[in-house]
N, C-alpha and C positions, 0 to 999 in steps of 0.2 A: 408125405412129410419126411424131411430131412431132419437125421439125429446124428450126433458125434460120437464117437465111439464111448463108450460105457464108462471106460479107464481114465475120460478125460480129468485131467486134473483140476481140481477144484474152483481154484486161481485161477486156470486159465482159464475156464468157461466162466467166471465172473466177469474176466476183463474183457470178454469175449461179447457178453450179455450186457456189459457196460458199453458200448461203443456199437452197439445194435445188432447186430449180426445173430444174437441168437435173440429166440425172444423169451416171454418167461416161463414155457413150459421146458424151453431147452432145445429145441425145436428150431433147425436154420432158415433164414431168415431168407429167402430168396430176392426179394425186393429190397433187400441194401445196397445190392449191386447196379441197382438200374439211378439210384443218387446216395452213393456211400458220404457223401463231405454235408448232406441234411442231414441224414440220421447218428452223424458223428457231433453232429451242432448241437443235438437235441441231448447228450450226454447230460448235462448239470440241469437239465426241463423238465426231463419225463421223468415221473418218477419211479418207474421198475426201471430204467437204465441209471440213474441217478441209485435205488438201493445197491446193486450190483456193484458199484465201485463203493460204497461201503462194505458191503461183503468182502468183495477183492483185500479191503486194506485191512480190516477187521484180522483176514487170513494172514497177509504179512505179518503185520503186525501185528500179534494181538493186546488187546484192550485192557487195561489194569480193573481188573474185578472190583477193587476197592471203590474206584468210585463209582455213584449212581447216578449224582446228576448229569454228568456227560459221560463220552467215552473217549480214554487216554490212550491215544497208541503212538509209543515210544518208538521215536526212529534214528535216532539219533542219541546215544549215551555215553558218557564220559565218566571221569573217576569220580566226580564228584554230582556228577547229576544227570539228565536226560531233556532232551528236546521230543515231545510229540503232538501229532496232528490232534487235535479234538474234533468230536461232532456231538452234537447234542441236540435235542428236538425243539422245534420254534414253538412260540405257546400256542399256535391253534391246531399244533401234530400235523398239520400237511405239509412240513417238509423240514430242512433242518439248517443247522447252522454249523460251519466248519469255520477254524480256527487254530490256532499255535499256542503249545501251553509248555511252558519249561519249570522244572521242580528240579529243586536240589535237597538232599537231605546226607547229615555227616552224622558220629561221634562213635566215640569208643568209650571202655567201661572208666568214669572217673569224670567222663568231659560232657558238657552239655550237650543235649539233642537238638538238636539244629534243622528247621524246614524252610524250604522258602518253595513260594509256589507263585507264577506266571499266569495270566490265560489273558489271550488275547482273541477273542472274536473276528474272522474278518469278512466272509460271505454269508448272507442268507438265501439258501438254494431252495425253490418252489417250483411248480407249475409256468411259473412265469420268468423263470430264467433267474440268474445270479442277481444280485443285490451288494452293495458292500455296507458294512453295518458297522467297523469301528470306532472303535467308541463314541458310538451311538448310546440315544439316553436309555435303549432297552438292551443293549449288548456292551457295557462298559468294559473297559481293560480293569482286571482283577490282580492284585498283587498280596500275597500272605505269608508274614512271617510267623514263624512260631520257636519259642527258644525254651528249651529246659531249665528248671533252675536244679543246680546239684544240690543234694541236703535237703530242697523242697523249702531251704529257705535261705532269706538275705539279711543279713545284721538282726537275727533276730525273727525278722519278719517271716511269717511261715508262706508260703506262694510257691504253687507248683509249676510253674509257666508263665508267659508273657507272652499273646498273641496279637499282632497288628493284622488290620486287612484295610488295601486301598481299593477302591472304586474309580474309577476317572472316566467322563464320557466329554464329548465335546461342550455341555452344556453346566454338566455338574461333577462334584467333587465327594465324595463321601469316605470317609475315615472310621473303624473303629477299632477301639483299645481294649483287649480285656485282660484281666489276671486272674489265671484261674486258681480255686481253691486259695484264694487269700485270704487268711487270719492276722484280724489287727490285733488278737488277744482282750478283741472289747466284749466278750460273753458270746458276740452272735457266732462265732464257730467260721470252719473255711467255706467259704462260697467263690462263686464268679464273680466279681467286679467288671464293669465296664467303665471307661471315664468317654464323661459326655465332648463329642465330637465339637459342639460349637465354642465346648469352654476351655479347650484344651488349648496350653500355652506356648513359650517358648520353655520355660521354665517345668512343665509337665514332660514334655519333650527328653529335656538335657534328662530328668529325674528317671524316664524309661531308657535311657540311653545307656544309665551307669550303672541303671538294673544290668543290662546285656553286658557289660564293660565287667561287671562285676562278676556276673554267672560267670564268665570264661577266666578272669583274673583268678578266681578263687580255685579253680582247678588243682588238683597239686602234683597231676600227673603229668610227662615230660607233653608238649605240645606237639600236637600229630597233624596230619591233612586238614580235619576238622576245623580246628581253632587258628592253625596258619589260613584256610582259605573265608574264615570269620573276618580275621585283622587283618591280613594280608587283602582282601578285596571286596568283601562284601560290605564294611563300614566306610572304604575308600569310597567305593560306588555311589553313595550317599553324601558324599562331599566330608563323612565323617574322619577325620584322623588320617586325612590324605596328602597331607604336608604342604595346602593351598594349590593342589595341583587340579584338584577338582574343585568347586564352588559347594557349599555345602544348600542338602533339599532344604527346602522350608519346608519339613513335615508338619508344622503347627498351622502353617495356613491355607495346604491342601484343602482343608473341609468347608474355608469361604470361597473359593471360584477356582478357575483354570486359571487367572491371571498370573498365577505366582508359581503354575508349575510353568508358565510359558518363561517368564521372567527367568527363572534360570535355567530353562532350555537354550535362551537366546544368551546367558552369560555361558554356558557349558560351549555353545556353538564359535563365541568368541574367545574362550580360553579355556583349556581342560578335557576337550573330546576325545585327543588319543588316548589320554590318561584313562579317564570312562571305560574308554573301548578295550585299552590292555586290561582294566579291572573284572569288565563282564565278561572275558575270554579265559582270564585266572581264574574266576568265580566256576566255569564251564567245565576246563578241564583239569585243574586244579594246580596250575603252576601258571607262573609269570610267563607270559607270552610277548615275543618281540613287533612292535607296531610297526607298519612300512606305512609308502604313501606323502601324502603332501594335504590330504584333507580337500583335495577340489571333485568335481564330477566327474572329471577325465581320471585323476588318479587321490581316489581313496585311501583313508586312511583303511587299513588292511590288518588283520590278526587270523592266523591258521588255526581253526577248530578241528582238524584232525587232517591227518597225512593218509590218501586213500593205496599213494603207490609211493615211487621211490618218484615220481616226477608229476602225479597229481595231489590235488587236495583241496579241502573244503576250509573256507573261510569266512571269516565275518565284516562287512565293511559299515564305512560309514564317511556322510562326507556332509560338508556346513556348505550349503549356498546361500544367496542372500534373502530368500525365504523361510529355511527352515534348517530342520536335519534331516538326511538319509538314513536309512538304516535299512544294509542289504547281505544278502549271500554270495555267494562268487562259488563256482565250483570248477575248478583244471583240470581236461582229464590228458595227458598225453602220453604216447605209448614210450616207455623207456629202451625200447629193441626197434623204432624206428622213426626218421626224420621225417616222414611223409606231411602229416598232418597232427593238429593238436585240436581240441574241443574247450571253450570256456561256454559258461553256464553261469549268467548273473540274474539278479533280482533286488530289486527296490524292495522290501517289506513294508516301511512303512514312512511315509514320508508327514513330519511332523511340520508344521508352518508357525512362525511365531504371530501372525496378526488372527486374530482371535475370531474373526466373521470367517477364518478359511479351513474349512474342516481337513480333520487328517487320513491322507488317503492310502489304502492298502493295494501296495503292487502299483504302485502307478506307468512299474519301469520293467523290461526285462530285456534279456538280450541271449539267442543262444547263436552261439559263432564257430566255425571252423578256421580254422586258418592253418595255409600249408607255404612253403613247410613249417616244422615244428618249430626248430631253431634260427636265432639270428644269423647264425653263421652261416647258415644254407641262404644260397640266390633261387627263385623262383625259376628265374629266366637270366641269364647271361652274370656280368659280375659288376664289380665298382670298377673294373679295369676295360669294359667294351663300351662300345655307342649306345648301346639298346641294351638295358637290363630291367630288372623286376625282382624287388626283395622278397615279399608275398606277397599272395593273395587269402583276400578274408571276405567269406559269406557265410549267409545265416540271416535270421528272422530277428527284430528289433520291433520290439513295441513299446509303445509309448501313447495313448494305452493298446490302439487298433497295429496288430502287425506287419509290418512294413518290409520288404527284401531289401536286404543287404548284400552289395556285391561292390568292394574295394581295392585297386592296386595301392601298395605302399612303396614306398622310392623307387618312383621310374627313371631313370636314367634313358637321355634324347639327346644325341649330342652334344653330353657331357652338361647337359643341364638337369637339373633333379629337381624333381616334383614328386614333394611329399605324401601327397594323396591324391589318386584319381577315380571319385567318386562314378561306376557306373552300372549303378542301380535303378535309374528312370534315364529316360529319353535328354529329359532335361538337365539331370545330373552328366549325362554322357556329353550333352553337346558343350554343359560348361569346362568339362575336362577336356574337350577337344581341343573351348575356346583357348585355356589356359596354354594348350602345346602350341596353339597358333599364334598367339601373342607373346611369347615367347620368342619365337622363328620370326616374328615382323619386329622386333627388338633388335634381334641378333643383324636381321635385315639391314632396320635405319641404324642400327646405332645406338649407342647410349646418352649420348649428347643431349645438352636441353632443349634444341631444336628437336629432334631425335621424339621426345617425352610430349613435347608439345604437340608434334605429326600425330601422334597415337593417341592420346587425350580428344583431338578433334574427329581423329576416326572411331573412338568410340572403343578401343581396345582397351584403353587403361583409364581411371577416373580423372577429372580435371584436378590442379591441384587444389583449385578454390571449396570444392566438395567431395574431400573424401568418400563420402558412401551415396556417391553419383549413382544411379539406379537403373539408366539407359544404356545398354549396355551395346554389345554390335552382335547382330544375330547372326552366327557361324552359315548356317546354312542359306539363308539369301546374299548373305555373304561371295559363298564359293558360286553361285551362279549371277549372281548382279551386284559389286561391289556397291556403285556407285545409288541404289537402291536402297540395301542395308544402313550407308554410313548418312544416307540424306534421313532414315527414318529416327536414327541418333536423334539429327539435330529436328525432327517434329517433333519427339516426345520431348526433347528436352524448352521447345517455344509454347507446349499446351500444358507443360506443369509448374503451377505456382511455386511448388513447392522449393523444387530441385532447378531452377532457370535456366536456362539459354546462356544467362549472363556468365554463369561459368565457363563455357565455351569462348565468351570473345573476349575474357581474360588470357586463355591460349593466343588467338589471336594476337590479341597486344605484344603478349610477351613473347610472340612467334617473330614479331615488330617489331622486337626491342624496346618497346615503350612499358613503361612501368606509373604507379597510380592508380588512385581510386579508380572504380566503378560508380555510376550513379544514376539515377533515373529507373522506369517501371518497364520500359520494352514495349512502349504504347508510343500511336503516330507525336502525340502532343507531347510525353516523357519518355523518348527514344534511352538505351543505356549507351552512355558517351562515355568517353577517356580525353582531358584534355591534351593536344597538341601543341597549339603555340595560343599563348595570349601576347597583349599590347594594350595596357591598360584596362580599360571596360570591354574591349573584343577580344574575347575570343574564338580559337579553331576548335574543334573538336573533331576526333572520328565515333562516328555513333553508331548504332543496330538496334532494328527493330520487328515488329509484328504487324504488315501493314493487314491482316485479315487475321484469317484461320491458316495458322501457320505458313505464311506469306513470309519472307525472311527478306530485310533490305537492310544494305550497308551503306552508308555515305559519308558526306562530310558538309557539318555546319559551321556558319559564320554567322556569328550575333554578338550582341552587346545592349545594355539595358542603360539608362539613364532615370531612375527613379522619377514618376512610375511609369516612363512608358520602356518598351525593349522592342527591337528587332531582331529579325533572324533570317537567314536565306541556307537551305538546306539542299544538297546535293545529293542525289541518289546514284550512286556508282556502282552495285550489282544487286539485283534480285533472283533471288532463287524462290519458286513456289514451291511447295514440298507435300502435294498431295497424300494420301495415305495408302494408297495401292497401288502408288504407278510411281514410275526416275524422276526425279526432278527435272523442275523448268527453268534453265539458267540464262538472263540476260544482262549483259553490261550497259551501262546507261541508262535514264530511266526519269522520273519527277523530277522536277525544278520545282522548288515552292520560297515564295516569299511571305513570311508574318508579320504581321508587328500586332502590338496590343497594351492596354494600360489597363495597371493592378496597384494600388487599388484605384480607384474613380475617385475622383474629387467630388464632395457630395454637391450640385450644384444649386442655386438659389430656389428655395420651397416656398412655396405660397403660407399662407395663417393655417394649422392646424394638418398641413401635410408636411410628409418630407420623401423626398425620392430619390433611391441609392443603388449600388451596384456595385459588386464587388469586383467584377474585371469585364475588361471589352476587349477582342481577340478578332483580328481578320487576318484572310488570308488568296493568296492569287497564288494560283499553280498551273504547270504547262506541263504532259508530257505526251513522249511521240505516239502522232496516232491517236491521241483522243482530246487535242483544242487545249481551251482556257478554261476554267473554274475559278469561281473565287467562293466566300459567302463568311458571315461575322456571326459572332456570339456575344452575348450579353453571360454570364453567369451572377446571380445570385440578385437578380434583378426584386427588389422590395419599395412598396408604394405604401404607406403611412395615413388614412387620412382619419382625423380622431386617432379616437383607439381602438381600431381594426387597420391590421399590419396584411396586406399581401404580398405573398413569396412566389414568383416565378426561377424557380432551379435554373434552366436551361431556357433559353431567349435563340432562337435559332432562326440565320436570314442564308438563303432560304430555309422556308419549315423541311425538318426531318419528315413530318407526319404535314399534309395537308390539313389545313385550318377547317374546322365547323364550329361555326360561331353556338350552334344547339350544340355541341358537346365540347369545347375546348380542352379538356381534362387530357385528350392523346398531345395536344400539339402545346401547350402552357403549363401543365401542371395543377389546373385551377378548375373550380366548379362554376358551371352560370351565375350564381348568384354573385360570386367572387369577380367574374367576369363583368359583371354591369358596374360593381365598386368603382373595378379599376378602370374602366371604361370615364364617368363619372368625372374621375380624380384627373383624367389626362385631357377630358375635354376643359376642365374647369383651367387645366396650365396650360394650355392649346388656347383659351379664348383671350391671354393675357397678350399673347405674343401676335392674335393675329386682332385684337380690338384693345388691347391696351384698357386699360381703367374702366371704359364703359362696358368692353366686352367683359371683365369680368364681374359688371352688374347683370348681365344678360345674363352670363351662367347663373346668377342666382338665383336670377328670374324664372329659371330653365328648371328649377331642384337640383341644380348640379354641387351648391353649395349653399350655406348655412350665415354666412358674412356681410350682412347688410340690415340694418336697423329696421324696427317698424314693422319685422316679417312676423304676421301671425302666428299663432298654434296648428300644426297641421298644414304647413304647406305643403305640396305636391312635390313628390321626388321623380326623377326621370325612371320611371321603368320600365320592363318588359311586360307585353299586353298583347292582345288577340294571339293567346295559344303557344307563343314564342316564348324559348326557355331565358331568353336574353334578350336587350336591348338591339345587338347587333345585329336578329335574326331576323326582326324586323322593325326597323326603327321610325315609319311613317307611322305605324301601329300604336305603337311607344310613345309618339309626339302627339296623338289623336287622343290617349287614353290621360294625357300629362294636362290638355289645352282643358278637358272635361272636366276631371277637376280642380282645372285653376277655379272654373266657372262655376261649377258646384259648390267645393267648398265641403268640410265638415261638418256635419248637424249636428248645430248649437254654435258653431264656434265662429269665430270674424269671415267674413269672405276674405278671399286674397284677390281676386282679381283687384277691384279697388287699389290696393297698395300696388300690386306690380305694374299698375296705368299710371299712377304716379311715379313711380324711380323710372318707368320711359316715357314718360313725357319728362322727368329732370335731362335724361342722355337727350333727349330729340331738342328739347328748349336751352341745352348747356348750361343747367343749374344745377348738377350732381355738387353733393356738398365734399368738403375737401376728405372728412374722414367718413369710413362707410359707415360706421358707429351712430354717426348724426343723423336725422331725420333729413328727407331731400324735402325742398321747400316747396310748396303748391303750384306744381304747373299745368292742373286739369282744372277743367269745369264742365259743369252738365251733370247732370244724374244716371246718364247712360239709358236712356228712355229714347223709341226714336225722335220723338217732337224734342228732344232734350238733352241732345246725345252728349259725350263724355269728349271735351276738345281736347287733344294734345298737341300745342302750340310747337312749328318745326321755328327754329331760332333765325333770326335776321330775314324769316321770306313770307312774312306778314301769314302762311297758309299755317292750316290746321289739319288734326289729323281725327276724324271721327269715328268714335266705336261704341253701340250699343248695342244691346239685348234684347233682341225680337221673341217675341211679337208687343210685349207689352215693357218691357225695361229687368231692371231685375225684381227680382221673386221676393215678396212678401218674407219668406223668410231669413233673407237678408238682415232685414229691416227688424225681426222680433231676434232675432242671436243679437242684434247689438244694442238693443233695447232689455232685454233681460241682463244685460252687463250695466249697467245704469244704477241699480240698486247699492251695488256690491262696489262701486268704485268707491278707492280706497282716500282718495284726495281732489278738492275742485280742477287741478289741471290732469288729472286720470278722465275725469266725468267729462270736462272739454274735449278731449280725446276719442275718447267714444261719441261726444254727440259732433263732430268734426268727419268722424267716419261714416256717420248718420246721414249726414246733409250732402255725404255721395251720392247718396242714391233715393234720399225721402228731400222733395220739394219743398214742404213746410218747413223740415226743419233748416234748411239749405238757407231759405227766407230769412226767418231769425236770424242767421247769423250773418247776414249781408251786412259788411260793411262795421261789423265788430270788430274791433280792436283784441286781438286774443289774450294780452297780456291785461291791458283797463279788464276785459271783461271778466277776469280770472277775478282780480281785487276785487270789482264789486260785489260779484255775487260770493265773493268770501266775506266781505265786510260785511252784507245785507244777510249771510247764514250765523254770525256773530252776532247782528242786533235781535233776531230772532230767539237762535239759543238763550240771551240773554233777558231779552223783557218779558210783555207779555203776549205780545202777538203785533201792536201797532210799532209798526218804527219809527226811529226820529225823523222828523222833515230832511235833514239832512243828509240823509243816507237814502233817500227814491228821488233826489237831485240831482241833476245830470248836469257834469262841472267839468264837461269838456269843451272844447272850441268847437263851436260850429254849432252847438245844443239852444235851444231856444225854449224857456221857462216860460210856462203859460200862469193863467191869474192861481194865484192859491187861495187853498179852501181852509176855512179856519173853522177848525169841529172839535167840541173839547169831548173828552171822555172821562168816566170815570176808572 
């Protein structure tokens, strides 16, 4: 076992035992050496390395016995106060909390006692490493005034003191007031008062305000440090009696939320910060201190807390971004006996946010830097008067929060060109500094000219003018070994991002052209980005560029012109460049020929009864280029088919198909689902059968289920479907026509047959008696009951022949015959009930009989007038009415029978 000499000194073997190397008998620590940068990481974790650097500071500094909740060790004191670290134990004792507390306390005999007291929490150190806890709702920032009253009392009023204490976490606010030993002369004697935080007002406020205003006014001794560093900055600080230069606290409304201390941190941030910041540096060391700066993150506002040399010192900063406020330290150390080098030493404390979801974070920033030489007036490297100088250089560690190396040249001078900073600290920063001296040099090369701006913009050296914070930059190093590599990979990143386009680039172009004018279009084959060149009426030229793939790049020139709604175009390809991602471009002159034309929108054209059929453009096109023939093929877009009220949308209408057609799945090639598919199917044979049968073909389609348009058609006719296992009509449609003929035949149970009516409307087409409107009944051109010995005629017109069709084996089915028998009851009027027994004597022979040779209309009247003598007598009816008073009728002898 290894031990350090006896003698060693206290301190040092604290900070020795802090940073691992000893352990906690005292005893060296051999194995710190095999990974010293671990067991230096484990400093604020472990916790005998962790006590040790309390020890250590404990020994700096030591710890003000007075208090016992934490411990105060003063590092920093001035005339009128002190700055010290705190540490104090977390509530479960396994580890502790370290923080910043500052106290001031004044007065002399005659002047009030004056405290004011700080603490700021910012780390919770454990087992498990740092933490930051400010003003957090268990470690809130603590602020405590305490003020003497002289005499023990005020106008009277007997009160020994007035003590404020603020609390503030990011979540809550707490306030309290007390006076201690105050006697209202009401019998109870002097006690503590406290006034209740929630009720406390603006007007309770000003009342404890005039108390403080009053304790020091009443003085009558001449005013000392005390009472000047009271009025002179401690009420200033407060927005109190600051001549509008500060915003005054809302202390009364601290105790309802952080809203209102945010509120006027964000008015302090917009007017009044330096003011603040020279009050709380007066407040510190107890005179008016001079403010530098400008208030931004580069250059802080500034105020010196103590001068360490004649050329170093310790300062307090503070700067307003659009977030929040800063509030930091700065420390300069530079040696006054030499220009070598100089040391700055910064830190963020505490960085405050005004939106209220962003907690406030400690240290977010620090920065320690060398920089040589010391002086501006010293050159690194050469002067302002050679080709090649260097004002400094400056390194050092910069965190924000994880540490980052810092290594910067400041005014390099390149023949006679200066560059203000040449960032190289990473690989990446080094090659942007390079790019910068190289684009510099390819400037000085071409020129400054607009030509000149435009060369370098399309090589990728300078941004286009169209987008300032152009993002594609020219990679220095592919650069210096394959120019023509680097500046092609420019123009691919700038053809694969939406964001940043291409388009900017052939704005150089143009203007490289001379040509000036919009831009327009998407950088697609169909919206190429064009720049008009010559028009002449509805034709115009353009030069255009596009994307004909994955970064495919084609330049050309179109000629077109539109005539509402159709348009043409013929587009010229005059250079492509392919622009792979690993490899030179592929450069060819000459290239597509392509001719378009197309109409937008469609004229909706002539729709059948209860469809409509529309499109919103039609687009073809023929192209040639060398080496690979002819092409052509057309589009439909926005293709919609109506029939009722279900609308089908075909997107994209593509000849040829993109995607091979499968009639069981169409959904890759149309857009649409089979079911969708049979609609529109349906919809286009029923306006297909108009154009290829005219009037009677589209009784066929009705005939077929394809439509709904024709009189007489029962409940439940047959619709053309998909059948035998097929997800569609079209996948097999002899299936579909076998499953359709079935139940025409069939028919619904209970309801009309259909066959019957559809032998009728084609024996009307076969016999040429279809009536003029479809609406009408077609007039009787069958006969027979459709039984073999009886079959069903349908007369063909002018050629004497017929056409026969019945129902094997025996006719049709009994139940034919009871569905239109059980509708007999229920008929609502005698030409309803005609109607049914008319459908009857299709297919039933008796009834067929009876009505041989009736008159449909006579036989309507009578058996109405014969259902009138009935309802109305008693049962016998008049002679006159079982008389038959038509032509051709023959009256046999009558019976003459009286009744009662």
């Amino acid at each position: 076992m290894i031990r350090p000499p006896a003698d060693l000194e206290r301190e040092l073997q604290d900070a020795l035992e802090a940073f691992g190397l000893l352990g906690a008998d005292g005893s060296l620590d051999a194995s710190w050496f095999g990974d010293p940068l671990a067991r230096v990481a484990r400093t604020l974790s472990d916790a005998g390395q962790r006590a040790a650097i309390e020890r250590l500071l404990a020994g700096l500094f030591p710890a003000d016995p007075a208090r016992t909740d934490a411990r105060w060790h003063p590092v920093l004191s001035g005339a009128a106060g002190e700055i010290c670290l705190t540490v104090a134990p977390t509530a479960d004792g396994g580890g502790s909390v370290w923080g910043v507390g500052a106290r001031w306390a004044g007065g002399t005999p005659g002047l009030p006692k004056i405290s004011l007291t700080v603490e700021a929490p910012l780390l919770s150190l454990d087992d498990s490493g740092a933490q930051p806890v400010v003003a957090s709702a268990s470690h809130p920032l603590r602020v405590g005034l305490r003020v003497s009253i002289p005499g023990a009392a005020i106008g009277g009023i007997a009160v020994d003191a007035a003590r404020v204490g603020l609390s503030i976490s990011n979540s809550t606010r707490g306030l309290q007031v007390t006076l201690e030993r105050l006697d209202l002369g009401d019998g109870r004697g002097p006690r503590d008062v406290a006034i209740d935080p929630s009720s406390i007002g603006p007007d309770a406020v000003d009342i404890l305000l005039a108390l403080v205003r009053g304790a020091i006014a009443e003085c009558e001794t001449p005013p000392g440090p005390a009472r000047q560093a009271i009025t002179g900055h401690l009420l200033p600080l407060l927005g109190i009696d600051s001549g509008g230069h500060v915003p005054r606290l809302p202390l009364h409304e601290l105790a309802n939320g952080p809203a209102a201390l945010r509120e006027w941190i964000r008015a302090l941030a917009a007017d009044g910060a330096s003011s603040w910041l020279m009050h709380l540096a007066g407040l510190i060391r107890g005179e008016t201190v001079a403010v530098t700066g400008d208030g931004t993150a580069e250059r802080p506002w500034r105020v010196e807390l103590a001068a360490l040399s004649a050329s170093s010192s310790l300062a307090l900063t503070l700067a307003a971004t659009a977030d929040g406020l800063e509030l930091g330290l700065a420390m300069d150390l530079a040696p006054a006996v030499t220009t070598v080098a100089a040391a700055a030493v910064s830190a963020t404390l505490l960085a405050i946010p005004f939106a209220a979801a962003t907690p406030i974070a400690a240290i977010p920033r620090y920065d320690v830097l060398v920089r040589a030489p010391a002086r501006d007036d010293v050159w690194l490297a050469g002067s302002d008067a050679t080709s090649f100088g260097v004002r400094s250089l400056r390194a050092g560690v910069r965190g924000a929060p994880s540490p980052e190396p810092l290594l910067e040249l400041l005014q390099v001078r390149i023949d006679g060109a200066v560059h203000p900073l040449l960032d190289l600290s990473t690989p990446n920063a080094l090659a942007d500094s390079a790019k910068t001296i190289v684009r510099d040099a390819l400037r000085a090369a071409v020129g400054s000219s607009p030509a000149a701006s435009h060369l370098l913009a399309l090589a990728g050296i300078v941004p286009p003018a169209a987008d300032p914070s152009w993002p594609h930059d020219l990679d220095l190093a592919t650069f210096v070994a394959d120019p023509m590599r680097a500046v092609a990979s420019v123009h691919r990143r700038a053809l694969l991002d939406p964001v940043h386009p291409w388009s900017a680039l052939f704005g150089e172009i143009l203007a490289l052209a001379g040509l000036s004018g919009p831009i327009a279009g998407a950088g697609t084959v169909l919206d190429p980005w064009r720049a008009g060149l010559a028009a002449a009426g509805p034709i115009g030229v353009d030069l255009i560029a596009w994307d004909a793939g994955s970064a495919q790049l084609r330049i050309g020139i179109r000629v077109g012109g539109a005539y509402d709604p159709m348009s043409a175009a013929w587009r010229c390809e005059l250079l492509a460049v392919d622009l792979p991602a690993d490899a030179s471009p592929e450069i060819r002159l000459g290239g597509e020929q392509e001719l378009r034309a197309g109409i937008s929108p469609i004229p909706i054209p002539h729709s059948l009864p209860g469809t409509v059929l529309a499109a919103d453009s039609f687009s073809a096109f023929l192209g040639w280029a060398p080496g690979k023939g002819v092409r052509g093929g057309a589009t439909i877009s926005g293709l919609s088919v109506t029939a009722g009220t279900q609308t089908i949308t075909i997107p994209v209408l593509t000849f040829p198909p993109a995607v091979p057609f499968d009639s069981a799945h169409p959904e890759s090639a149309l857009g649409i689902d089979a079911s969708a598919l049979d609609t529109l199917t349906r919809t286009l044979l029923t306006r297909a059968s108009i154009s290829w049968g005219g009037y009677s073909g589209y009784v066929v389609a009705a005939l077929l289920g394809l439509h709904d348009s024709i009189a007489d058609r029962p409940d439940g006719w047959p619709t053309l479907r998909a059948s035998g296992g097929a997800t569609s009509v079209l996948a097999d449609p002899s299936a579909a026509l076998q499953d359709f003929l079935r139940r025409l035949v069939d028919g619904e149970p209970g309801a009309e047959p259909p066959l019957p009516v559809a032998l009728e409307w084609l024996g009307g087409i076969l016999a040429k008696s279809l009536p003029a409107r479809l609406v009408d009944s077609v007039a009787a051109a069958v006969t027979g009951r459709g039984a073999p010995e009886d079959p069903w005629l349908l007369a063909i017109a002018d050629t004497g022949a017929s056409i026969a069709v019945w129902l094997a084996p025996a006719g049709p089915p009994g139940s034919w015959a009871s569905a239109l028998t059980g509708q007999l009851p229920d008929a609502p009027s005698i030409p309803d009930l005609l109607d049914i027994a008319r459908d009857l004597a299709r297919i039933d022979a008796r009834t067929a009989d009876a009505l041989a040779g009736a008159d449909p209309d006579r036989l309507g009247l009578a058996i109405a007038r014969l259902a009138r003598e009935l309802a109305t007598g008693d049962g016998v009816v008049p002679y006159r009415s079982a008389t038959p008073t038509a032509a051709g009728w023959d009256r046999g002898n009558q019976l003459r029978s009286p009744h009662a």
